[in-house]
C-alpha angles and dihedrals in degrees: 000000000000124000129198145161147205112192099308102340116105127202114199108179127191132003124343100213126136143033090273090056088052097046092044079054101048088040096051101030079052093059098049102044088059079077115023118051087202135036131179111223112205105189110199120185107008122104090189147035140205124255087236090055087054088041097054092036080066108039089060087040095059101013107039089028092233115163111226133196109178113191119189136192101208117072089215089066098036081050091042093056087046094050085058094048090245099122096091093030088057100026097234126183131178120243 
């Protein structure tokens, strides 16, 4: 998994998969939101993601008052955050 960034925009590329994507993803999204209150996630690749991801995703999203707009490329996923009822919560949409 690779992870970058350009302003707010992230780029999170391949499957999303283990603890130390997770943690890539918690270390990298931290930096930016000390300077940006809204960020815009764009997931390539995965068709699926970690409970810690969704965990974290809304932990900056209530706590930190981060606004959040994940867009994702595969429809699993897309299906998988619907099936959790995430999709409005996170304001997902499907590339």
């Amino acid at each position: 998994m690779e992870i970058s960034s350009s302003g707010r925009d992230v780029l999170i590329k391949g499957n999303i998969k283990s603890v130390g994507d997770f943690q890539k993803i918690k270390n990298f999204i931290d930096n930016l939101i000390t300077t940006n209150n809204s960020l815009s996630i764009h997931i390539e690749d995965s068709i699926s993601i970690t409970s810690s991801v969704i965990g974290y995703f809304t932990k900056i999203l209530y706590k930190d008052n981060i606004q959040l707009n994940i867009v994702v490329s595969d429809e699993r996923l897309y299906e998988l955050l619907d099936e959790l009822g995430l999709v409005s919560q996170f304001s997902v949409r499907q590339a």
